[in-house]
LOBAZA-569998 format. One record per residue: residue in one letter; x, y, z of N, C-alpha, C in turn; residue number from 0. Coordinates in pm, 1 decimal, padded with zeros to 6 digits. Layout:
N
{code->a, n_u->X, n_v->Y, n_w->Z, ca_u->X, ca_v->Y, ca_w->Z, c_u->X, c_v->Y, c_w->Z, pos->NUM};
...
END
This chain:
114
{code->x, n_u->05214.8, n_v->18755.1, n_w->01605.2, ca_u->05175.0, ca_v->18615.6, ca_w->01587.5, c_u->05081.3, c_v->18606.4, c_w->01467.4, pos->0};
{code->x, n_u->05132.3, n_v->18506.3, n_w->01380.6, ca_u->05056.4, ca_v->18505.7, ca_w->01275.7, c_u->04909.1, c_v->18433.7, c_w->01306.5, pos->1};
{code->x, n_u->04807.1, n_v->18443.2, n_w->01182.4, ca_u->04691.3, ca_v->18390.8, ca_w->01200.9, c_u->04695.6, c_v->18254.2, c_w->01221.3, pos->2};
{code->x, n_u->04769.6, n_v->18165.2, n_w->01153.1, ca_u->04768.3, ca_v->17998.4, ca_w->01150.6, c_u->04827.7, c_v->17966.6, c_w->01322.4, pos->3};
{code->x, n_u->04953.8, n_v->18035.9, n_w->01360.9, ca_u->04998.9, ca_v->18023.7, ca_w->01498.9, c_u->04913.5, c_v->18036.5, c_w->01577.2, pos->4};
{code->x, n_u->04787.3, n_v->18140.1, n_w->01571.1, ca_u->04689.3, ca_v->18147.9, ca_w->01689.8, c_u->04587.7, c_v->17994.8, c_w->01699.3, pos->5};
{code->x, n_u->04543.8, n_v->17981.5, n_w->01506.8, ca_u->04502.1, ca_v->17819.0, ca_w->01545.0, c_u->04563.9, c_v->17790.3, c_w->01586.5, pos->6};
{code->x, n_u->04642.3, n_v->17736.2, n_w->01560.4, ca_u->04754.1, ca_v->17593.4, ca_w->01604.4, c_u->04811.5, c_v->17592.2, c_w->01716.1, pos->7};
{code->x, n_u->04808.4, n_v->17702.1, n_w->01746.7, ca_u->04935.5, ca_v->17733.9, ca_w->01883.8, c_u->05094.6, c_v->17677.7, c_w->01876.8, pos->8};
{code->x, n_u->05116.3, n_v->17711.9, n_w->01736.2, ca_u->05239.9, ca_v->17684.3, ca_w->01674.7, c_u->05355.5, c_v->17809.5, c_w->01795.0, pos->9};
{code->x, n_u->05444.2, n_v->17742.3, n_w->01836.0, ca_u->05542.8, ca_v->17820.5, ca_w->01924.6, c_u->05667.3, c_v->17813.2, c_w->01794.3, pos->10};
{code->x, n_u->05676.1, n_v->17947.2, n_w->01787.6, ca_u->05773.5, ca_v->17949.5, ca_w->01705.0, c_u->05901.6, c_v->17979.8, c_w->01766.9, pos->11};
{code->x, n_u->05926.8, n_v->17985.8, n_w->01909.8, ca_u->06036.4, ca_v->18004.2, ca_w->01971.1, c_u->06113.6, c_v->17875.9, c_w->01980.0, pos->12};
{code->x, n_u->05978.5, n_v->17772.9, n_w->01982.6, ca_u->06068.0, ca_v->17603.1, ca_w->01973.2, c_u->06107.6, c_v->17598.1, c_w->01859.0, pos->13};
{code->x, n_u->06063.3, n_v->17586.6, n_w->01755.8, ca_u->06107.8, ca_v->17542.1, ca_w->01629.0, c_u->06220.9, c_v->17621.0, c_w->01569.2, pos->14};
{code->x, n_u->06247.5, n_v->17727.4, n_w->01648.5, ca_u->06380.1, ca_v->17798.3, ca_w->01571.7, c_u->06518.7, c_v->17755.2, c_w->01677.1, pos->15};
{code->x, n_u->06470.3, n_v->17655.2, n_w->01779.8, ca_u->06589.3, ca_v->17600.9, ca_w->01845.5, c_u->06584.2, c_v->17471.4, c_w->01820.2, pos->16};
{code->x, n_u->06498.8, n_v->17390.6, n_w->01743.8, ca_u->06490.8, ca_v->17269.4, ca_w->01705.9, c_u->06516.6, c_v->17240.1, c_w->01575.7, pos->17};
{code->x, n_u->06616.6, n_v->17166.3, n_w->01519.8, ca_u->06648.1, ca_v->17201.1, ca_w->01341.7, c_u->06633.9, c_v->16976.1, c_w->01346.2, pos->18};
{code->x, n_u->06556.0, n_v->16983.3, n_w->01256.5, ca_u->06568.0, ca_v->16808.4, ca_w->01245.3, c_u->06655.8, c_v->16817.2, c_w->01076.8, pos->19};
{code->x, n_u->06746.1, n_v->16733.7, n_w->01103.3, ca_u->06883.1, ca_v->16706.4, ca_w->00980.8, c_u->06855.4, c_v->16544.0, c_w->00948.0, pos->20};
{code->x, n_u->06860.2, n_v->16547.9, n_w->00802.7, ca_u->06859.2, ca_v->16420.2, ca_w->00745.4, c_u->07000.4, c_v->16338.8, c_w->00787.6, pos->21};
{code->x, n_u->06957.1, n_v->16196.0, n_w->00794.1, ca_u->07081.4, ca_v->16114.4, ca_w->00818.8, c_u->07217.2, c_v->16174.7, c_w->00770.2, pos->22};
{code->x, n_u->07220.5, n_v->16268.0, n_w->00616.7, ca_u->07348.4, ca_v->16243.1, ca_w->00595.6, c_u->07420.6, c_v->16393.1, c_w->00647.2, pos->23};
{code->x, n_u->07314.0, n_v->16481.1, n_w->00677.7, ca_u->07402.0, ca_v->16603.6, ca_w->00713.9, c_u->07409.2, c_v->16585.3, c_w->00934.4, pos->24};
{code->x, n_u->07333.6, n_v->16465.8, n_w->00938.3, ca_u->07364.0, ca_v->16460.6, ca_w->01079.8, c_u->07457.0, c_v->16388.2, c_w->01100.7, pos->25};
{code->x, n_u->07504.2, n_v->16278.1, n_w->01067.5, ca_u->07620.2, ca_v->16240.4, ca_w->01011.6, c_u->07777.3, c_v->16305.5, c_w->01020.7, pos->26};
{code->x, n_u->07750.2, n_v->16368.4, n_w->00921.8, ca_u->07855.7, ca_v->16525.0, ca_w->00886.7, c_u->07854.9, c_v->16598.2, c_w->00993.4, pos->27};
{code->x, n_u->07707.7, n_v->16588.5, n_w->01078.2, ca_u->07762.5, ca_v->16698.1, ca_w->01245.2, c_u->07793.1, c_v->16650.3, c_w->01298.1, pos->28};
{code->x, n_u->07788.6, n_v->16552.2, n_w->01349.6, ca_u->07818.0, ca_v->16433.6, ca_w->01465.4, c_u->07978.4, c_v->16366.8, c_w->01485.6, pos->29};
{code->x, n_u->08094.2, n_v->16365.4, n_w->01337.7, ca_u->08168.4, ca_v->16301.1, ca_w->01289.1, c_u->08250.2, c_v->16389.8, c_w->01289.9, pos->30};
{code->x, n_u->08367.6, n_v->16287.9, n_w->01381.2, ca_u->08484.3, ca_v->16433.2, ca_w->01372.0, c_u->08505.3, c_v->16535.1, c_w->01503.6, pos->31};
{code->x, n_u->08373.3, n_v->16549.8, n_w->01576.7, ca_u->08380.2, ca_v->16680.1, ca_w->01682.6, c_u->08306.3, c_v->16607.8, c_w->01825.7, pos->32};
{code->x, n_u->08354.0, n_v->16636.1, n_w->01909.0, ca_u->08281.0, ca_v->16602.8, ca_w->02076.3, c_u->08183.2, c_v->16670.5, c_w->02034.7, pos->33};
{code->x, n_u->08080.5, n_v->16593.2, n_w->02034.0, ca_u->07945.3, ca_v->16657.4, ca_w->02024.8, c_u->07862.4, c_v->16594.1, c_w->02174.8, pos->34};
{code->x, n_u->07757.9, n_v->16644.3, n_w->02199.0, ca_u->07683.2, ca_v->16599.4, ca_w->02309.0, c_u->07561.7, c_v->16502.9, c_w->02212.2, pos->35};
{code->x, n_u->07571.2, n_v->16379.0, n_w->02198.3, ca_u->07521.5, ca_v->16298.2, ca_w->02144.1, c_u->07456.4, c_v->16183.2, c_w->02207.6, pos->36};
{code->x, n_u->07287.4, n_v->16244.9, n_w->02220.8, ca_u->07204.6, ca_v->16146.7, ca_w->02270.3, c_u->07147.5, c_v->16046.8, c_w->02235.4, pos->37};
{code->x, n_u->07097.1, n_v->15938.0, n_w->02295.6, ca_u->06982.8, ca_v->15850.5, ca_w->02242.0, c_u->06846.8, c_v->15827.7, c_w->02325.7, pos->38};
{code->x, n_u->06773.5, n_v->15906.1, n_w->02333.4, ca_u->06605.2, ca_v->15894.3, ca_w->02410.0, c_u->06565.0, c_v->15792.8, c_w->02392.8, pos->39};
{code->x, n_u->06617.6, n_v->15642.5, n_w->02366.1, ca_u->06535.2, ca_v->15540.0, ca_w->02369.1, c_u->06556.6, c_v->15501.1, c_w->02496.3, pos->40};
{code->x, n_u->06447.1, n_v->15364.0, n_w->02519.2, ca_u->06481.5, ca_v->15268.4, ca_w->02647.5, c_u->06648.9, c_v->15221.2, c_w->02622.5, pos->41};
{code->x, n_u->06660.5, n_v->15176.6, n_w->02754.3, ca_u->06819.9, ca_v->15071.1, ca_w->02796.6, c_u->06798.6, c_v->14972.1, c_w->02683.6, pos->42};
{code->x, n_u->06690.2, n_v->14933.8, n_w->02656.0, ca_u->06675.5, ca_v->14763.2, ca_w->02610.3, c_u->06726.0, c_v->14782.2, c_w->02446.0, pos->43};
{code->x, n_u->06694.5, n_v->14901.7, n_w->02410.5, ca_u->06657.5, ca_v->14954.9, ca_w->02244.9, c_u->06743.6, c_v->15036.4, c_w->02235.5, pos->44};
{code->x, n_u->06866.9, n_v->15098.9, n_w->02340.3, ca_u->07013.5, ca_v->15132.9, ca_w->02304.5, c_u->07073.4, c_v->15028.3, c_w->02283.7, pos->45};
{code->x, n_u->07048.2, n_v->14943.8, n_w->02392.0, ca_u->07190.2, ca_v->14788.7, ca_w->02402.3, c_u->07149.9, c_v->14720.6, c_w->02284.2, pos->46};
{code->x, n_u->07013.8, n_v->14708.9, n_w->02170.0, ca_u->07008.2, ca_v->14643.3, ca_w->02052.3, c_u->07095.1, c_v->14690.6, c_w->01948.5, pos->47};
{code->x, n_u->07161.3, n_v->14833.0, n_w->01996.6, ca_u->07255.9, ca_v->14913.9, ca_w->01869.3, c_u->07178.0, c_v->15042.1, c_w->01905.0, pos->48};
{code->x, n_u->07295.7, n_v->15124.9, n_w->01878.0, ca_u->07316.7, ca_v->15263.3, ca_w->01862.2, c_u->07411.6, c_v->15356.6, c_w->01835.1, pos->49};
{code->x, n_u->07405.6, n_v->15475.6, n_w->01792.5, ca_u->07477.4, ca_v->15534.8, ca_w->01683.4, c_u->07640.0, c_v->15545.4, c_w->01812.5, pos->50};
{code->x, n_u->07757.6, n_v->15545.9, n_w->01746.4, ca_u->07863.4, ca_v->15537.7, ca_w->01862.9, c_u->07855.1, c_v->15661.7, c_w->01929.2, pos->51};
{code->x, n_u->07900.1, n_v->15628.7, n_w->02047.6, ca_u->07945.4, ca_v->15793.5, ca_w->02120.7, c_u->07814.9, c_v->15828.1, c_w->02179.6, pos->52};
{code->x, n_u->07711.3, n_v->15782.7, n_w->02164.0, ca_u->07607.4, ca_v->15808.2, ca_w->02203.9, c_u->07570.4, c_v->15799.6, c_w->02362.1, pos->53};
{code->x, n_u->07517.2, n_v->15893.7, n_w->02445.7, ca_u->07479.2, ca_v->15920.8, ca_w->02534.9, c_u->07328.1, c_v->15801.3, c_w->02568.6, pos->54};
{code->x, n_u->07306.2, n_v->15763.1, n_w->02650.0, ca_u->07146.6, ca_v->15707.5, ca_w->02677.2, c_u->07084.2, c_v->15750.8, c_w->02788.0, pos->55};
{code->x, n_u->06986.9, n_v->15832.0, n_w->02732.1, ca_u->06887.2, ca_v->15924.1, ca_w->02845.3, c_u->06753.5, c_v->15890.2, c_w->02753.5, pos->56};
{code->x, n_u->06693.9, n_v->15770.1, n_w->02842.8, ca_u->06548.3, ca_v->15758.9, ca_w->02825.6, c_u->06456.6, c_v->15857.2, c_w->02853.7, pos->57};
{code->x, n_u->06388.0, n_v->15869.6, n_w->02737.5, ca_u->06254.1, ca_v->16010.6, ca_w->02733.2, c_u->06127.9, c_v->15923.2, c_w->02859.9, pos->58};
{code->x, n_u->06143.3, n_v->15812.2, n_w->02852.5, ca_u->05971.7, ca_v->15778.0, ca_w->02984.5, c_u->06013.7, c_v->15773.6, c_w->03089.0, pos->59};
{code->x, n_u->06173.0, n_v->15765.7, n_w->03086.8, ca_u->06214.6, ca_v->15768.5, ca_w->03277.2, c_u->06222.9, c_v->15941.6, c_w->03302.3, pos->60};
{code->x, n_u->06110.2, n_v->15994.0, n_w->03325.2, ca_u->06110.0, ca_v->16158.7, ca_w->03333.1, c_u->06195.3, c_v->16252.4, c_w->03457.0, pos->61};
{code->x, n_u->06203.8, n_v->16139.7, n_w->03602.4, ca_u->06306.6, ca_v->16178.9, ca_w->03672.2, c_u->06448.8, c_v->16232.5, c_w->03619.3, pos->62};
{code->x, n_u->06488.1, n_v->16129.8, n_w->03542.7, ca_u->06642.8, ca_v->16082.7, ca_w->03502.2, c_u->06657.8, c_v->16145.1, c_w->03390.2, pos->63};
{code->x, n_u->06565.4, n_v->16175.1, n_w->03286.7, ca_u->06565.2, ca_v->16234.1, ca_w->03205.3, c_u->06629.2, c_v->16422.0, c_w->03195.1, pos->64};
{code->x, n_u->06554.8, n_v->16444.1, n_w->03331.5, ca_u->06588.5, ca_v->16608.5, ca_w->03354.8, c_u->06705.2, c_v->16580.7, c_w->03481.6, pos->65};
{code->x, n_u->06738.3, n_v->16511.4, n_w->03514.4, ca_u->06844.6, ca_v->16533.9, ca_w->03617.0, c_u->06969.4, c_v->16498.5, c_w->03507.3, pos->66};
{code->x, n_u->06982.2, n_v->16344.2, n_w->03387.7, ca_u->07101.5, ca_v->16370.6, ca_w->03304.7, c_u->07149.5, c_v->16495.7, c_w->03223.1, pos->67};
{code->x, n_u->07029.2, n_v->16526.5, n_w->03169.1, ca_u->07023.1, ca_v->16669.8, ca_w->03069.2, c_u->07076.8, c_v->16786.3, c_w->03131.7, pos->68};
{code->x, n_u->07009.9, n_v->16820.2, n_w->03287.4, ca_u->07113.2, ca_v->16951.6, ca_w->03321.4, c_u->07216.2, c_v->16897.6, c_w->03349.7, pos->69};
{code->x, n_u->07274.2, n_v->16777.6, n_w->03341.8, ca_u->07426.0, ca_v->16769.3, ca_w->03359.7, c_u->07464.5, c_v->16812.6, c_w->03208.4, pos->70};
{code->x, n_u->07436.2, n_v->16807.3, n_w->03130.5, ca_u->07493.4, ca_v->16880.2, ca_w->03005.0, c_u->07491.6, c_v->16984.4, c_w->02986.0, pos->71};
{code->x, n_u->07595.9, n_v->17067.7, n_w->02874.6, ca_u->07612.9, ca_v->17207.1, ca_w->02853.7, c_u->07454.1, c_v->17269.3, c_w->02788.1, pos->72};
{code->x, n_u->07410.2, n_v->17345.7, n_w->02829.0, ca_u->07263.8, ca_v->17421.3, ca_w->02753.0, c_u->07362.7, c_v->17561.5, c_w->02670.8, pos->73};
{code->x, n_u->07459.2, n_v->17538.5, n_w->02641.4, ca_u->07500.2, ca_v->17656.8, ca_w->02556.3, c_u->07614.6, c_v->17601.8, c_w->02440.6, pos->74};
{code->x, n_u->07577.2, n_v->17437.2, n_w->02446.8, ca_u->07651.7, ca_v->17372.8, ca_w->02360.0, c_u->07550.3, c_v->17277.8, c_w->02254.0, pos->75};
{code->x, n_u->07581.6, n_v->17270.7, n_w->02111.3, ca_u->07423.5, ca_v->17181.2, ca_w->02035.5, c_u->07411.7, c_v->17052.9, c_w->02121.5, pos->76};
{code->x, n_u->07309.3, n_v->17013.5, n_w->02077.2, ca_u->07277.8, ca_v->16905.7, ca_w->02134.9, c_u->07227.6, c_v->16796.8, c_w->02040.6, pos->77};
{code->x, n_u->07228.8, n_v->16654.3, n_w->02009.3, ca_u->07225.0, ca_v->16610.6, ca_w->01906.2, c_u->07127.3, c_v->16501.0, c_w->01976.1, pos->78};
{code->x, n_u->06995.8, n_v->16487.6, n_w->01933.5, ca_u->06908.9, ca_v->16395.2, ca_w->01953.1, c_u->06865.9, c_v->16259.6, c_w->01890.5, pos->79};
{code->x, n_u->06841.4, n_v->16145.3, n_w->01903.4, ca_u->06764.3, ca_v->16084.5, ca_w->01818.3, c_u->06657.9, c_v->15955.5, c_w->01920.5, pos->80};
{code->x, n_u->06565.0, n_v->15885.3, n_w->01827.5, ca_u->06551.3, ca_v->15840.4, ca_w->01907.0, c_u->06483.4, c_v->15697.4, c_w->01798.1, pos->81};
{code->x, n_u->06383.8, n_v->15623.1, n_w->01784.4, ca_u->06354.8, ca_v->15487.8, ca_w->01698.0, c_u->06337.6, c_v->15541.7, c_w->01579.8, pos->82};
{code->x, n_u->06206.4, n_v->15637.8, n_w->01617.3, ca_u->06197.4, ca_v->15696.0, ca_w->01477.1, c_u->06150.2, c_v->15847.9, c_w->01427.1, pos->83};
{code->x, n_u->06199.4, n_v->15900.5, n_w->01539.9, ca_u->06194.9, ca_v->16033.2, ca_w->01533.6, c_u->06066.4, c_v->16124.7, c_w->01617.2, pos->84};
{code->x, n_u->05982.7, n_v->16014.0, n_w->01643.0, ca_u->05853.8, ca_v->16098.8, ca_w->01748.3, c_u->05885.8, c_v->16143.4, c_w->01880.9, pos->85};
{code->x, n_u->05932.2, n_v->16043.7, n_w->01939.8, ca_u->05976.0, ca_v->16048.3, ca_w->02112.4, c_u->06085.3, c_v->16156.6, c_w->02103.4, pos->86};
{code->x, n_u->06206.1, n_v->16194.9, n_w->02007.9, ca_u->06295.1, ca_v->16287.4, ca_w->02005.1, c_u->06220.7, c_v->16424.3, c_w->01987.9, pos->87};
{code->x, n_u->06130.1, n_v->16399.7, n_w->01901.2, ca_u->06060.0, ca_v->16551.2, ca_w->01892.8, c_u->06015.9, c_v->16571.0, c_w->02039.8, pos->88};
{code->x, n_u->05952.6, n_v->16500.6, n_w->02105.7, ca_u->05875.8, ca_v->16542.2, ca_w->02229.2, c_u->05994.0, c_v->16544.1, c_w->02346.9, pos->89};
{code->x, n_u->06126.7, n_v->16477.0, n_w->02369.7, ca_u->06208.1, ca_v->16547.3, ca_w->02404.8, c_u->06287.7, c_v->16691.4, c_w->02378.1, pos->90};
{code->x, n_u->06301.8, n_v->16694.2, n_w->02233.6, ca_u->06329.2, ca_v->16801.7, ca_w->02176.3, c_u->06285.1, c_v->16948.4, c_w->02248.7, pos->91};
{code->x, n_u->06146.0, n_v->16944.3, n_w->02245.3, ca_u->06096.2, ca_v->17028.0, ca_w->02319.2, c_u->06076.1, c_v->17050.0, c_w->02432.3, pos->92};
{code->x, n_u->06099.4, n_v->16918.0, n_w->02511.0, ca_u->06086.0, ca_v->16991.3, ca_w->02679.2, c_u->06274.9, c_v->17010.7, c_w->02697.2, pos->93};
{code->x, n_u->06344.1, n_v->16995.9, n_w->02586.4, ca_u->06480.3, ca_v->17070.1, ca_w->02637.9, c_u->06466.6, c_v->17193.6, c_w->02568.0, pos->94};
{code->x, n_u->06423.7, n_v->17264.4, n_w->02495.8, ca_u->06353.8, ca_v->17373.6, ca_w->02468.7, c_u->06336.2, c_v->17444.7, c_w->02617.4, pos->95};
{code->x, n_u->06221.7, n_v->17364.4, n_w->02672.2, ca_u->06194.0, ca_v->17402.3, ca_w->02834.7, c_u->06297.6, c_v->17438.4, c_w->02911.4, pos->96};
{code->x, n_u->06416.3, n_v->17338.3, n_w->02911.0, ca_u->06509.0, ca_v->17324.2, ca_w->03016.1, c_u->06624.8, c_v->17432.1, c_w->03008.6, pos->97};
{code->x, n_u->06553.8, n_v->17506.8, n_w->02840.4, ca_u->06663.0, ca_v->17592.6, ca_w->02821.8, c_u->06792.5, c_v->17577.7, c_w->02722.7, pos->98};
{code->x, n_u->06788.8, n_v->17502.7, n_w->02642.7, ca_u->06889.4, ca_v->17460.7, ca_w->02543.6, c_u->06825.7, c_v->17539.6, c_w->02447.9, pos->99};
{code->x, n_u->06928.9, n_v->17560.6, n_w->02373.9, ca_u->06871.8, ca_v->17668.4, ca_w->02238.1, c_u->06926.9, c_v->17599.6, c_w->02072.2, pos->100};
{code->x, n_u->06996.7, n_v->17514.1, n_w->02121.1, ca_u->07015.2, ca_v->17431.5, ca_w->01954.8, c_u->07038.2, c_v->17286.5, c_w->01993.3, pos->101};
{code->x, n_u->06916.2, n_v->17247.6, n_w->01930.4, ca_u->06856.6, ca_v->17055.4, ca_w->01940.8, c_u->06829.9, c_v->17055.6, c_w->01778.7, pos->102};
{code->x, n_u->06989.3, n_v->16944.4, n_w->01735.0, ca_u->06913.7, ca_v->16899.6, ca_w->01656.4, c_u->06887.1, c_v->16746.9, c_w->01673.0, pos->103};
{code->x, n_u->06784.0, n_v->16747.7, n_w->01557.2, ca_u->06695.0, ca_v->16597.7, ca_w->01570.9, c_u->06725.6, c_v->16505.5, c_w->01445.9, pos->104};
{code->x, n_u->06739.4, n_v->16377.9, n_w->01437.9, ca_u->06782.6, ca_v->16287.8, ca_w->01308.8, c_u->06653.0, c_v->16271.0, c_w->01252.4, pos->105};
{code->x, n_u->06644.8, n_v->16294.3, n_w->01150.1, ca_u->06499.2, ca_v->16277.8, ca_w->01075.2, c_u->06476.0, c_v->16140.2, c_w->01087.4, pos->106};
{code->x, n_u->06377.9, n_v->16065.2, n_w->01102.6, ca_u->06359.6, ca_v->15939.5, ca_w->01076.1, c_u->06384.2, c_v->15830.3, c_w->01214.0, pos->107};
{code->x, n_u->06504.0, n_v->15899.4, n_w->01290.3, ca_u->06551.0, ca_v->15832.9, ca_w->01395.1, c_u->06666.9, c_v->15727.3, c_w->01370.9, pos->108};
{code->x, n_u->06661.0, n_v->15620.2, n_w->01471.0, ca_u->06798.9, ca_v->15515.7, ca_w->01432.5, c_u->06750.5, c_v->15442.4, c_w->01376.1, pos->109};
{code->x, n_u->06595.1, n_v->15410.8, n_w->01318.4, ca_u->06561.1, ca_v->15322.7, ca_w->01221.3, c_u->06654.1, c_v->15382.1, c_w->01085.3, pos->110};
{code->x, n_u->06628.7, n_v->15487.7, n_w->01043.6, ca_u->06688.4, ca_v->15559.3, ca_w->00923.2, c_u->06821.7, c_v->15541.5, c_w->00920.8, pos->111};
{code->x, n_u->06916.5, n_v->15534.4, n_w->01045.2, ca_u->06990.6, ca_v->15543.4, ca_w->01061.3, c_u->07087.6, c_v->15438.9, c_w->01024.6, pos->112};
{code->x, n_u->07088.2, n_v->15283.0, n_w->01094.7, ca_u->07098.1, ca_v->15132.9, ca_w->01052.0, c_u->07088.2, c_v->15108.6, c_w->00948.8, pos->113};
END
């Protein structure tokens, strides 16, 4: 463990299963292939628009959150986003927890996205 990781308490086991991709190479992953393609916003802020194909598993409903997710593959990517990219990071990582090993995240979120 490096010196800055002991400040920080930087986990470098998350960040090498978490890759955040700009709109246009997430795009390019998403397009074309069954992907497992989420949206961590509320019901209210999917049904305003969201990216197609998209899954809706709210990050504050924390029950529902971990009971939809292990219904998904943890040995298949997983494609996150969420308004604007904060709430996906902090999901990001408790599927880290749950055991998924490749989350990626839309930089910016579906603001960037629209």
């Amino acid at each position: 463990m490096s010196f800055l990781s002991t400040i920080f308490g930087h986990n470098n086991e998350a960040s090498d299963k978490i890759v955040v991709l700009d709109k246009i190479d997430y795009a390019s992953a998403i397009s074309n292939k069954k992907v497992q393609l989420v949206d961590v916003r509320t019901a209210n802020e999917f049904s305003g628009g969201h990216i197609k194909n998209a899954l809706n598993i709210d990050f504050f409903n924390a029950a529902n959150f971990e009971i939809s997710f292990s219904k998904l593959d943890k040995t298949k990517p997983v494609y996150i986003y969420c308004r604007s990219g904060a709430r996906s990071q902090k999901a990001a990582k408790k599927l880290v927890d749950m055991g998924f090993s490749q989350i990626f995240d839309l930089k910016g979120g579906y603001s960037r996205w629209s």
